[in-house]
ZATOR-522241 format. One record per residue (C-alpha): residue number from 1; x, z, y. Coordinates in steps of 0.5 Angstrom, whole numbers, plus 500, padded with zeros to 3 digits. Layout:
(loti NUM; (X; Z; Y))
...
% end
This chain:
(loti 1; (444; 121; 703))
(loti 2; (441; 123; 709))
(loti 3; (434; 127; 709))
(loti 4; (431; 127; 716))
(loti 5; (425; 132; 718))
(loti 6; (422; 126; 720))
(loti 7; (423; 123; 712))
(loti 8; (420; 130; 709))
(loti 9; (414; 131; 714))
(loti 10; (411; 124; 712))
(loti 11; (412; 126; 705))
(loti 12; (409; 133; 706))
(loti 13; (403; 128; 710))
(loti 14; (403; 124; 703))
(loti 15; (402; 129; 698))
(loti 16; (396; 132; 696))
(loti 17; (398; 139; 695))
(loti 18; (391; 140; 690))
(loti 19; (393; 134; 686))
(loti 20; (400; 137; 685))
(loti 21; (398; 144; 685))
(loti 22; (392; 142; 679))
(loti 23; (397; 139; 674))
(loti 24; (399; 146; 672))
(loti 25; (394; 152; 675))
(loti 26; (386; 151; 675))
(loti 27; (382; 151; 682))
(loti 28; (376; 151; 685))
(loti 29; (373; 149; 692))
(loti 30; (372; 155; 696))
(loti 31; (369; 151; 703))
(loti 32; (376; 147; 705))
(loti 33; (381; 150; 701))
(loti 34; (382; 151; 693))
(loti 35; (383; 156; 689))
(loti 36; (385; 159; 683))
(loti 37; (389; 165; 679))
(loti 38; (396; 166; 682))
(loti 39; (402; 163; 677))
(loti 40; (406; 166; 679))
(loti 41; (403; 174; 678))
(loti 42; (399; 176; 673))
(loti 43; (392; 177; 676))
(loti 44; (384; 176; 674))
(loti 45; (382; 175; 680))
(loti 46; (384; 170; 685))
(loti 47; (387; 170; 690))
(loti 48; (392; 164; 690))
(loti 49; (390; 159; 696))
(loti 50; (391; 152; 697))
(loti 51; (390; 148; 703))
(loti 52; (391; 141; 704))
(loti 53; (390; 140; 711))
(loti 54; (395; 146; 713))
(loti 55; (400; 143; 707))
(loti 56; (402; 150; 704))
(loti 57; (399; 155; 698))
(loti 58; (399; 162; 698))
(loti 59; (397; 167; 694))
(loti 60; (395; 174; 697))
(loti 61; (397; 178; 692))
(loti 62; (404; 177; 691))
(loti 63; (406; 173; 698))
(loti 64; (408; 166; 695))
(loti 65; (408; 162; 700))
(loti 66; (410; 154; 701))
(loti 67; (409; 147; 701))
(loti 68; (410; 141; 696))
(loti 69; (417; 142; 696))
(loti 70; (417; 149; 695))
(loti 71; (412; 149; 689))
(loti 72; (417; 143; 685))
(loti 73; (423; 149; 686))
(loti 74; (420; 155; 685))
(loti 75; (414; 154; 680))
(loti 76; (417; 148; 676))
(loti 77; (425; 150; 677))
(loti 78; (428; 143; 680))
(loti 79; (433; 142; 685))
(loti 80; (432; 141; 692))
(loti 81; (434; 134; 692))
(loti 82; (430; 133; 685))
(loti 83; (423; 136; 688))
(loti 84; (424; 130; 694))
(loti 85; (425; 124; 689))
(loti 86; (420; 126; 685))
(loti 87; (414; 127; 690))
(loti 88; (418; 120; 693))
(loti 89; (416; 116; 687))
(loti 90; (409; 119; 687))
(loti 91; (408; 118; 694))
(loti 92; (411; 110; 693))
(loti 93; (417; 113; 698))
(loti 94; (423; 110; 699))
(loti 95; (429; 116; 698))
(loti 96; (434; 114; 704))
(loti 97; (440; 109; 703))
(loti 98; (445; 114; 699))
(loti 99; (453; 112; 702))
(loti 100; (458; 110; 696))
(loti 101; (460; 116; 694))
(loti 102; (454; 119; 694))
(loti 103; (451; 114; 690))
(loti 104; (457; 114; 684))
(loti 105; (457; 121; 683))
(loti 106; (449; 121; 682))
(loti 107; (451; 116; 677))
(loti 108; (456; 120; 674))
(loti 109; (451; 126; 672))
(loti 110; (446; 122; 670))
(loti 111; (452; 119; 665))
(loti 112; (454; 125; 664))
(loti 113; (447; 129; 662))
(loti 114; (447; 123; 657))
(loti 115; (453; 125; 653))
(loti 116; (451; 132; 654))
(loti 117; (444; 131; 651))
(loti 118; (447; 126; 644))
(loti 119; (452; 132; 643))
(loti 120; (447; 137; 643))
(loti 121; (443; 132; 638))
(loti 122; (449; 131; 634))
(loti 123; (451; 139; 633))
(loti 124; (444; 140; 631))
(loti 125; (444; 135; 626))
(loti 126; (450; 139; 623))
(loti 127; (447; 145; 623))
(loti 128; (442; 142; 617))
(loti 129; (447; 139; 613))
(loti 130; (452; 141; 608))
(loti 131; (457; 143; 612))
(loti 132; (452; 147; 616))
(loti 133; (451; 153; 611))
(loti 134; (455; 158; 613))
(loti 135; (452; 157; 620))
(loti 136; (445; 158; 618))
(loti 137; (447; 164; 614))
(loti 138; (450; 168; 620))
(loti 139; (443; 166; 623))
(loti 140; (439; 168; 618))
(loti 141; (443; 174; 618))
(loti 142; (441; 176; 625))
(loti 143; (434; 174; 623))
(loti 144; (434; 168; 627))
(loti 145; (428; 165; 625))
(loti 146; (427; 158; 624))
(loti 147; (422; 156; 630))
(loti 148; (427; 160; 634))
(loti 149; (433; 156; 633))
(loti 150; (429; 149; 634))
(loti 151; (427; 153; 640))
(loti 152; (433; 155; 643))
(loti 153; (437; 149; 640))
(loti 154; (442; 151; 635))
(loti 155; (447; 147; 632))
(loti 156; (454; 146; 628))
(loti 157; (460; 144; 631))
(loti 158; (464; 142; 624))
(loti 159; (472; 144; 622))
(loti 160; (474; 138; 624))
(loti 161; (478; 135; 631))
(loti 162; (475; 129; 631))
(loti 163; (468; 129; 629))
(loti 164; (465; 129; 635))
(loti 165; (469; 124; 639))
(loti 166; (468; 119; 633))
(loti 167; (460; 121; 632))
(loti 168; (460; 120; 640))
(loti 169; (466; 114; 641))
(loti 170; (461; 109; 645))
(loti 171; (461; 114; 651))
(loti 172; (469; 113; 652))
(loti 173; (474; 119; 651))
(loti 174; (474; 120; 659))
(loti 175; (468; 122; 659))
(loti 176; (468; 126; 653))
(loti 177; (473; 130; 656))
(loti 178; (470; 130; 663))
(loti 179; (464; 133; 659))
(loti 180; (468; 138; 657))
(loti 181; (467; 136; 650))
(loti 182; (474; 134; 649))
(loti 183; (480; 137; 650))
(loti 184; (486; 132; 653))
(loti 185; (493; 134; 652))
(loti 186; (499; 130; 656))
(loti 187; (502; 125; 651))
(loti 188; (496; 127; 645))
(loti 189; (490; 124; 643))
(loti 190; (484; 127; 645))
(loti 191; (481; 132; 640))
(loti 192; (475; 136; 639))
(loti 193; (474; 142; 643))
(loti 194; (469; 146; 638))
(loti 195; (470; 145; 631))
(loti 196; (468; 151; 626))
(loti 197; (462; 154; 631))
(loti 198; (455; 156; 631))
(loti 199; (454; 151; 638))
(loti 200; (449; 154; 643))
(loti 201; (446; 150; 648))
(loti 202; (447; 152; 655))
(loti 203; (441; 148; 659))
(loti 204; (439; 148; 667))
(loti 205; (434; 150; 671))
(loti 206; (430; 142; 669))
(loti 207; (432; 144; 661))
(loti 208; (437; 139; 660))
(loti 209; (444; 141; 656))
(loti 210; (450; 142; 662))
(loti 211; (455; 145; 657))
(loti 212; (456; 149; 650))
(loti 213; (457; 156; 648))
(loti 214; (460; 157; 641))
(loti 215; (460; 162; 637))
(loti 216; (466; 163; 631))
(loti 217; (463; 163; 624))
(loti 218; (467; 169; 620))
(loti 219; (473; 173; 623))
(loti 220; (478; 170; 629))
(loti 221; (479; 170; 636))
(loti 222; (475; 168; 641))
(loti 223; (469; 171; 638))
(loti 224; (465; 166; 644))
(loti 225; (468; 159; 647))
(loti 226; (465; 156; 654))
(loti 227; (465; 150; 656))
(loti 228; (470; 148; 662))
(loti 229; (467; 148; 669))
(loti 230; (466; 140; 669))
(loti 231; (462; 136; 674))
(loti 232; (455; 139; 671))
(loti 233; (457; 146; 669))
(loti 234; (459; 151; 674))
(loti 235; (460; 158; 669))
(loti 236; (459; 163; 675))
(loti 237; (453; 160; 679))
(loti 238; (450; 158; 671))
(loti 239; (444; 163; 667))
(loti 240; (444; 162; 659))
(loti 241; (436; 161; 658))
(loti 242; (434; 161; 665))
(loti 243; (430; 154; 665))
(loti 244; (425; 158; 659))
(loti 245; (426; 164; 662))
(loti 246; (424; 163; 670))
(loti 247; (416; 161; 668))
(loti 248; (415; 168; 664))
(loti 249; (419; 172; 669))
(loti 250; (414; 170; 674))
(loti 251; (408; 171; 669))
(loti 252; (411; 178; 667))
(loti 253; (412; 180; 674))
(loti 254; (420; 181; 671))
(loti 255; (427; 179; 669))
(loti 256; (432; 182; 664))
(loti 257; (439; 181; 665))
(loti 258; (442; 181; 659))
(loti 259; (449; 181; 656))
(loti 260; (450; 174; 651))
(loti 261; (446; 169; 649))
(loti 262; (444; 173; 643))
(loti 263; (441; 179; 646))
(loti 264; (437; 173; 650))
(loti 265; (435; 170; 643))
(loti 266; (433; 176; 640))
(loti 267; (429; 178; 645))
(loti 268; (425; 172; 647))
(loti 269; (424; 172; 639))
(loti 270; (420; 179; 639))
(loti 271; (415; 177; 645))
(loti 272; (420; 178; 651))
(loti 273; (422; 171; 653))
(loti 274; (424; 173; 661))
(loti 275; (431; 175; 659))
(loti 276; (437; 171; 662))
(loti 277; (445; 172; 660))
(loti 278; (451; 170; 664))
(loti 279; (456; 167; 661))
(loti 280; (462; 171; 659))
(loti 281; (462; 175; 665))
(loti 282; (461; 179; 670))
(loti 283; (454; 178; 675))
(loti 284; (457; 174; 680))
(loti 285; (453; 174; 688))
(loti 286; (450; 167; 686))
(loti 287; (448; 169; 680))
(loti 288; (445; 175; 683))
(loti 289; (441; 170; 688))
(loti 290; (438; 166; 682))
(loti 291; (436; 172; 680))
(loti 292; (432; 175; 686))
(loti 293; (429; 168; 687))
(loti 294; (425; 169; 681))
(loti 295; (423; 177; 681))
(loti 296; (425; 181; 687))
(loti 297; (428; 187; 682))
(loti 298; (431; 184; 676))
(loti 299; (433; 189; 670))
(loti 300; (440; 189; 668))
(loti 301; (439; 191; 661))
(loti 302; (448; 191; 658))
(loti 303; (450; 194; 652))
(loti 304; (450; 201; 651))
(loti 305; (457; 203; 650))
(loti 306; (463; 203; 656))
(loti 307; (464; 196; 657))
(loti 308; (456; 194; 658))
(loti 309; (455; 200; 663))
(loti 310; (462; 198; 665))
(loti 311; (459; 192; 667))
(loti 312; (453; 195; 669))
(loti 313; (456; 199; 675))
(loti 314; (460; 193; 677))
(loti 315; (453; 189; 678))
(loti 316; (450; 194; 683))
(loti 317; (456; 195; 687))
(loti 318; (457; 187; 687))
(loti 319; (450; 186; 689))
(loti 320; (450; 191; 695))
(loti 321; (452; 187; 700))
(loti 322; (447; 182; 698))
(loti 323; (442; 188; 698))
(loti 324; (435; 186; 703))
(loti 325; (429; 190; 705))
(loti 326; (424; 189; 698))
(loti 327; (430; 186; 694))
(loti 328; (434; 191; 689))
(loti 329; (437; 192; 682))
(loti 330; (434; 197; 676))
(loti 331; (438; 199; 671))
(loti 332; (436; 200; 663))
(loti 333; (440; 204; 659))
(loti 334; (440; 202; 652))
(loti 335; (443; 208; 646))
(loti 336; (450; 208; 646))
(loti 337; (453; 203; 642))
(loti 338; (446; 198; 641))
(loti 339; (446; 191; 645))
(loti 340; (439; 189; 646))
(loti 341; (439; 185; 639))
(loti 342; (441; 191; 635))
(loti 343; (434; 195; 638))
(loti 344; (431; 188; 636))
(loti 345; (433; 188; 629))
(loti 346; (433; 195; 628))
(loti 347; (426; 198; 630))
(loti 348; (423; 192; 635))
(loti 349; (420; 192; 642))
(loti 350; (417; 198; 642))
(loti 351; (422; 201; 643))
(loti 352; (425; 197; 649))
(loti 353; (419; 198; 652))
(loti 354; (420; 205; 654))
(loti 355; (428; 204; 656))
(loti 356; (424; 199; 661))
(loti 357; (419; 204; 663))
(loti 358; (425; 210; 664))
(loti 359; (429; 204; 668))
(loti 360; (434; 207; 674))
(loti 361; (433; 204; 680))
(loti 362; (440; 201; 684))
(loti 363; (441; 208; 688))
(loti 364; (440; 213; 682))
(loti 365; (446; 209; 678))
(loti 366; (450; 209; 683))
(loti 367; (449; 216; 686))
(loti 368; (450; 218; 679))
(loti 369; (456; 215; 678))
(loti 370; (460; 217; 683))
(loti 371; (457; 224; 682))
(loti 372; (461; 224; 675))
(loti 373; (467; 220; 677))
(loti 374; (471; 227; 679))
(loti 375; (470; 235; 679))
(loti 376; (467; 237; 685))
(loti 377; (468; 244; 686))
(loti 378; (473; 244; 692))
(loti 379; (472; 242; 698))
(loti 380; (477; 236; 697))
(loti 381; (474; 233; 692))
(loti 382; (466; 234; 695))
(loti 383; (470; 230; 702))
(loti 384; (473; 225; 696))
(loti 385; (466; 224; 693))
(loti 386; (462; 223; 701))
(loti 387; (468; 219; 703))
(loti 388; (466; 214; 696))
(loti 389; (458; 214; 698))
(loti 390; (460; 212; 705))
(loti 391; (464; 206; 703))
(loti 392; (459; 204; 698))
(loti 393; (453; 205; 704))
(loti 394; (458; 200; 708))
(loti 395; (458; 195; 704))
(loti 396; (450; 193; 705))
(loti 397; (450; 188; 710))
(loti 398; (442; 189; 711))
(loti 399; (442; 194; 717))
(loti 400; (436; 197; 716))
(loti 401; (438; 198; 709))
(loti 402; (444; 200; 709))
(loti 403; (440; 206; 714))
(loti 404; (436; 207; 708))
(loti 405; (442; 209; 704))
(loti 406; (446; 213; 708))
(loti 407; (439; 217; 709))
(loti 408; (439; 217; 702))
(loti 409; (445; 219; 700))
(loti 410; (446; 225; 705))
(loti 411; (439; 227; 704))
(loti 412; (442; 228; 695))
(loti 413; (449; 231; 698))
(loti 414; (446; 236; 702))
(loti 415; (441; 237; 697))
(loti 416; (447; 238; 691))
(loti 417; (451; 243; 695))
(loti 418; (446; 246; 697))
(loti 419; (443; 249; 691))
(loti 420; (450; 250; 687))
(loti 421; (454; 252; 692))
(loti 422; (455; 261; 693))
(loti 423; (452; 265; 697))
(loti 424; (454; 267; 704))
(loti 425; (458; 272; 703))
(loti 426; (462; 269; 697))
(loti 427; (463; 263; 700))
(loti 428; (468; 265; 706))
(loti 429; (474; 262; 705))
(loti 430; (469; 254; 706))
(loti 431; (466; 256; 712))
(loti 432; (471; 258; 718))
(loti 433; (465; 260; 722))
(loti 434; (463; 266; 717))
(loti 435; (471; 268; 719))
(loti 436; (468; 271; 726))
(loti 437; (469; 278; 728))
(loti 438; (463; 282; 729))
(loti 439; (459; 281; 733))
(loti 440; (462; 275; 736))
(loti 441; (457; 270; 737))
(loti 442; (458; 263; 732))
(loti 443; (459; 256; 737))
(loti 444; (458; 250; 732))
(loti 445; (465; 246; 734))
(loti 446; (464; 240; 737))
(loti 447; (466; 233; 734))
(loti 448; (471; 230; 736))
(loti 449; (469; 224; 741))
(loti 450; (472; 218; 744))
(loti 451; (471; 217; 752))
(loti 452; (465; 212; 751))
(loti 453; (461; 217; 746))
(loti 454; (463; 222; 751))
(loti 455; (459; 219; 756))
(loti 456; (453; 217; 752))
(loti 457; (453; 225; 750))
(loti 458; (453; 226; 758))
(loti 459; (447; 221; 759))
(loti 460; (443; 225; 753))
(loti 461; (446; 224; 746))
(loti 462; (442; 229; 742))
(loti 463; (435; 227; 743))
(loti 464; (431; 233; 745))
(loti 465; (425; 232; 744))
(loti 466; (426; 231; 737))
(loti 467; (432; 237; 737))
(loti 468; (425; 241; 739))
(loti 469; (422; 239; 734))
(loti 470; (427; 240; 729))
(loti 471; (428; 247; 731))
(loti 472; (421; 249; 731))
(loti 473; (421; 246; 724))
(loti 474; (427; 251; 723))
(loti 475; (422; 257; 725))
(loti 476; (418; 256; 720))
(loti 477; (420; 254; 715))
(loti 478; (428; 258; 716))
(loti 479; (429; 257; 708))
(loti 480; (432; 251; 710))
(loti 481; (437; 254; 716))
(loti 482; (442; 255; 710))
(loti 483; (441; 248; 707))
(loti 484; (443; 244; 712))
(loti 485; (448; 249; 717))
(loti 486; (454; 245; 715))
(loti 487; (450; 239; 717))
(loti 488; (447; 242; 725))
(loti 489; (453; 245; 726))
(loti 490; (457; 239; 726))
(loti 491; (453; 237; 732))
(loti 492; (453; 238; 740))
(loti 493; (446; 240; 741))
(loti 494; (442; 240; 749))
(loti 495; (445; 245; 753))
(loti 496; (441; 251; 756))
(loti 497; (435; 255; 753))
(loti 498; (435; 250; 747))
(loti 499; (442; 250; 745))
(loti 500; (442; 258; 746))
(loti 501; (436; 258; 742))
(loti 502; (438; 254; 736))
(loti 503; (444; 257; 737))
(loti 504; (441; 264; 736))
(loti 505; (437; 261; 729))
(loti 506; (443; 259; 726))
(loti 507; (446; 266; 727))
(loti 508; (441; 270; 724))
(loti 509; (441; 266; 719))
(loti 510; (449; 267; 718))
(loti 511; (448; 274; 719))
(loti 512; (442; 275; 715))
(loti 513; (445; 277; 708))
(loti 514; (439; 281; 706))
(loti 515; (436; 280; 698))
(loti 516; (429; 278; 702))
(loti 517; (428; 270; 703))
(loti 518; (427; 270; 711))
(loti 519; (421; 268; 713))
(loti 520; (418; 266; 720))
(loti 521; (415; 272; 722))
(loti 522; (421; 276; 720))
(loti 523; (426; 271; 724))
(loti 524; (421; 271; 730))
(loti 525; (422; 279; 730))
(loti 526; (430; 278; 730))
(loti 527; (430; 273; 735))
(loti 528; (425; 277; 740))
(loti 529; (431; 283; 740))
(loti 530; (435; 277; 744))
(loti 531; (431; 275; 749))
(loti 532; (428; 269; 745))
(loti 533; (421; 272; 744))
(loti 534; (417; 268; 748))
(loti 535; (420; 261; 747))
(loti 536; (420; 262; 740))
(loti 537; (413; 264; 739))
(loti 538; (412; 258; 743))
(loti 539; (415; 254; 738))
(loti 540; (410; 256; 732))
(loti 541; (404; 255; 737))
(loti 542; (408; 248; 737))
(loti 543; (401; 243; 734))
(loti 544; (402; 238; 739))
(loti 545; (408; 235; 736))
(loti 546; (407; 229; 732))
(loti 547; (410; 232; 724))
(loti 548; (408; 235; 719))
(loti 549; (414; 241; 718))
(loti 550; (412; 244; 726))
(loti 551; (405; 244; 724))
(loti 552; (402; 250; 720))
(loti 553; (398; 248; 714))
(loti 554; (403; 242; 712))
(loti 555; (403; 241; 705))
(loti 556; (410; 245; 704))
(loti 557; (414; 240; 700))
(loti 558; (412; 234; 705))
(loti 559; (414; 239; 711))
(loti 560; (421; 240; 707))
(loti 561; (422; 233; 706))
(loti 562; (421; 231; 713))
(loti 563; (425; 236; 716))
(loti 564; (430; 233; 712))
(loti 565; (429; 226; 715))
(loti 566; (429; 228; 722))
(loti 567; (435; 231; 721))
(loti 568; (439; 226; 718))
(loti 569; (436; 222; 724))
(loti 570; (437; 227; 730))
(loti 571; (445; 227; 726))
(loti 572; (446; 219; 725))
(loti 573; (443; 217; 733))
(loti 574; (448; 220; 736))
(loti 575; (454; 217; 732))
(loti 576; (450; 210; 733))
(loti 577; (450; 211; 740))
(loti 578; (457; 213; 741))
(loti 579; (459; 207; 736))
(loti 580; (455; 202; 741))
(loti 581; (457; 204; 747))
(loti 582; (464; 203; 744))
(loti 583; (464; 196; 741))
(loti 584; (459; 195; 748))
(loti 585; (465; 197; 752))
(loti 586; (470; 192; 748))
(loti 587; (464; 186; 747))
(loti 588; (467; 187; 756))
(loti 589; (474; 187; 755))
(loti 590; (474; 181; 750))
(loti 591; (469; 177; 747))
(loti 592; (469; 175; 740))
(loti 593; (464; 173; 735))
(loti 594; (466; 180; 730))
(loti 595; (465; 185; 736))
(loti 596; (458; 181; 738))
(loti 597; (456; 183; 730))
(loti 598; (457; 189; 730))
(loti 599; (454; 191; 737))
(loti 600; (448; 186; 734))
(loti 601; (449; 191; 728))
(loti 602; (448; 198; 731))
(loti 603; (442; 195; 735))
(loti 604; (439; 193; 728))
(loti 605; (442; 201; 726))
(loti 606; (439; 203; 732))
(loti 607; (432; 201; 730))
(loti 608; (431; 202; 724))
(loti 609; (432; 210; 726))
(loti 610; (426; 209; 732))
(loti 611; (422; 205; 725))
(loti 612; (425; 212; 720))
(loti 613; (422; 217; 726))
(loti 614; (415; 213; 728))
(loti 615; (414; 213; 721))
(loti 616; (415; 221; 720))
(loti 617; (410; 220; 726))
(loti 618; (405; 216; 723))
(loti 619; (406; 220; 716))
(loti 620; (403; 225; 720))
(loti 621; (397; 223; 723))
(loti 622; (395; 219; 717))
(loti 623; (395; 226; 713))
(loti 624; (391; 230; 718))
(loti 625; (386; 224; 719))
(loti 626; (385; 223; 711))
(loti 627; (384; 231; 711))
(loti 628; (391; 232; 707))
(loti 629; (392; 238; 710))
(loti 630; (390; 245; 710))
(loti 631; (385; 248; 715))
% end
């Protein structure tokens, strides 16, 4: 079948968005164009707007955004395919010619959906009678209510190898066994391959049965049994409960990641029905894209003993080459040794929604996983630990995120050591630099370059604005010195009056070893004995430039935190500079698509830092139009 723009663009033309769109949301007229209360947010007053002439919806409030089409795959969950023949059929169109193959296997699902759908009927038969007694026990005893179990489909699969063929024998052994019902061994009849279980429909994003999960009544191994992969089921990209979960995700403006169908049940049962399960694994990269196509921050809320949060850092390490600006993981922590259907049974929702509201973002999980893998206390260990944080940020794809990343983690790191580490004195043996004679002057050792990071240092390297800026911030705020030395002094900073000034605040600060904290005025005097009076006067007179930590009056905390964002720039340009001008240098010895990428990388790299620096800037400027700062 061969959809062409020229096909899709003549049914767009013969759908009237309105019409489709106000079978399920409520609209008025607003001059040529519709609108109502968004569907997919919550909101009370409207700012959802359908134009017919422009044949696109968009709400305001949250962004959704998209034409016939979309609304059938985002609003009602249908498959691309199944969102055209459906508006076709409306529109009086006819779907393009489908090829043999293609036509066959359409065939076939359709047949196979069948099968599905009588043995979902049959099992909940089951469930009722005689022999389905101990599976309503096991429900009852979980608190399975009734309206939740005809809700969610429950059934039984009888202790027999061959009831469920005989009961669906018009079907054909073949296609039972390619349903995944039946299980074919060479030379041997066909046999059931559910019997004795508690059997819980898995169903699409349409609602229809695609496979089964079933559940052992009493003790054995496994505790849970899938359906086969089959031609319908594909366990790594299918979420159980997703087809009722999709629509309340959206109203709720969330979605829950739970560990078993249970958890999803029991959750749904007490009023949060926007829980979804994979299937007896981990979350897999295109389970985490169905996720991020309903919510953009999902909650993955795994049982509270080691395997759930076992599996909970798997999930944010899997997701963070699929990571995006606005699109991420929260983490919710459950008591230890409690699954969601535990806290249900045990003390209902209003204890979950406290975990929900206390939940860890995708960088505090990680961040505070890493930090309790080993003890940090030698300079191996703390090297091992930033060594981990960097290869986590490596593997974001996004460029602009994996910035963000690495800002943040440096940020955490320095902040860490900073406060737990000794003072100066007792700290010797860790800083080489402090292992000067007297009265020899500190030189920060220059970082080891190539030969093209070397002629990007000769052509600027260091920003200097911004080195200025940074060192005015050092001036007045000198607390700061200490907390960032191992970081500035892996710098080659501006020669001449800059790079001695720098040089000199830095020493002061090594050498300063009184009980007093070290204030400017107090710093400004000791460099004033160095020749550096003028300069460093000027450089508190520095109003002019553009950020709140060179600026008397700044709020405090503010100025500290953009003093640490600009250095963490001033530091990371000269290292994507020098990484540019090498993989520009090998784009010219050789073409090949990697080095295009990475040199289109590290342009992206280089971007997102100028966008990091103009928001400091603009930070500035807003807080001293708003008043913000003191007078």
């Amino acid at each position: 079948m061969s959809l062409t723009p020229a096909f899709l663009d003549e049914l767009r033309a013969r759908t009237s968005l309105t019409a489709l769109v106000g079978k399920t949301v409520k609209l008025t007229r607003a001059g040529r164009e519709s609108k109502g209360c968004c569907p997919f947010h919550n909101e009370k007053t409207p700012s959802f707007y359908v134009n017919d002439d422009k044949g696109f919806y968009h709400c305001f409030g949250c962004s959704a955004h998209g034409d016939a089409i979309r609304w059938l795959t985002d609003h009602q969950g249908l498959p691309f395919i199944d969102a055209v023949k459906e508006l076709a059929a409306a529109a009086g169109m006819e779907m393009p010619a489908q090829d043999r193959q293609s036509a066959e296997r359409a065939e076939r699902a359709k047949s196979l959906h069948d099968v599905m759908q009588a043995a979902a009927d049959f099992f909940t038969q089951q469930l009722g009678g005689s022999e389905g007694a101990a599976a309503r026990a096991l429900l009852d005893g979980r608190g399975v209510s009734g309206a939740t179990q005809r809700t969610f489909g429950f059934g039984y699969a009888p202790d027999s190898r061959t009831r469920l063929r005989a009961a669906l024998k018009d079907f054909g052994d073949a296609m039972l066994v390619e349903a995944g019902l039946l299980i074919q061994v060479e030379g041997k009849e066909p046999y059931d391959r559910f019997r004795g279980r508690l059997m819980i429909p898995i169903r699409d994003p349409r609602g229809r049965v695609i496979a089964f999960g079933g559940r052992i009544i009493g003790e054995g191994e496994p505790k849970y049994l899938n359906s086969p992969d089959t031609p319908l089921f594909d366990k790594g990209r299918t979420l159980y409960n997703l087809d009722r979960a999709a629509a309340a995700a959206r109203k709720a403006e969330r979605l829950f990641v739970v560990e078993g169908y249970m958890d999803a049940v029991a959750l749904a049962q007490h009023g949060i029905g926007e829980a979804v399960a994979p299937l007896g694994t981990a979350l897999t990269e295109a389970q985490l894209e169905r996720l991020w196509r309903v919510v953009d921050v999902p909650y993955v809320c795994l049982d509270g003993d080691a395997a759930g949060q076992k599996a909970a850092i798997r999930a944010a390490q899997r997701a963070l080459p699929l990571l995006a600006p606005g699109r991420s993981l929260a983490f919710v922590t459950l008591p230890e040794g409690q699954d969601p259907d535990d806290l249900m049974r045990a003390q209902g929702p209003g204890a979950f929604e406290p975990l929900v509201r206390s939940a860890q973002p995708l960088v505090d999980r990680l961040w505070q996983h890493e930090l309790a893998a080993e003890p940090l206390t030698t300079p191996e260990q703390r090297a091992g630990f930033k060594r981990r944080l960097g290869d986590l940020v490596q593997s974001i794809t996004d460029p602009s995120v994996r910035a963000e990343y690495q800002a943040e983690f440096r940020h955490r790191f320095d902040e860490q050591f900073a406060r737990n580490r000794q003072p100066f004195q007792q700290r010797t043996p860790f800083y080489p630099m402090a292992q000067r004679r007297p009265g020899q002057k500190w030189t920060p050792p220059p970082p080891p370059v190539t030969e093209d990071a070397k002629r990007v240092g000769a052509a600027g390297g260091i920003d200097r604005v911004l080195a200025k800026a940074v060192l005015a911030g050092l001036v007045r705020h000198p607390a700061e010195i200490a907390r960032h030395m191992e970081v500035l002094g892996g710098l080659r900073l501006a020669e001449g009056a800059l790079g001695r000034l720098f040089e000199a605040v830095v020493d002061v600060a090594l050498e300063d070893r009184r009980g007093d904290p070290l204030d400017s005025g107090r710093l400004v005097t000791i460099l004033a004995r160095s020749g550096f009076d003028t300069v460093a006067h000027d450089l508190l007179r520095a109003d002019t430039m553009p950020y709140s930590f060179t600026r008397a009056g700044a709020d405090e905390k503010q100025a500290r935190d953009d003093l640490d964002e600009a250095i963490a720039i001033l530091v990371a340009r000269p290292e994507v500079d020098a990484a540019l001008a090498e993989a520009t240098s090998a784009m010219k010895a050789r073409f090949t698509a990697e080095a295009f990428e990475r040199q289109v990388a590290l342009v992206n790299e280089q971007r997102a830092l100028d966008e990091r620096l103009a928001n400091l800037v603009q930070a500035n400027e807003d807080a001293r139009a708003l008043g913000l700062e003191d007078d």
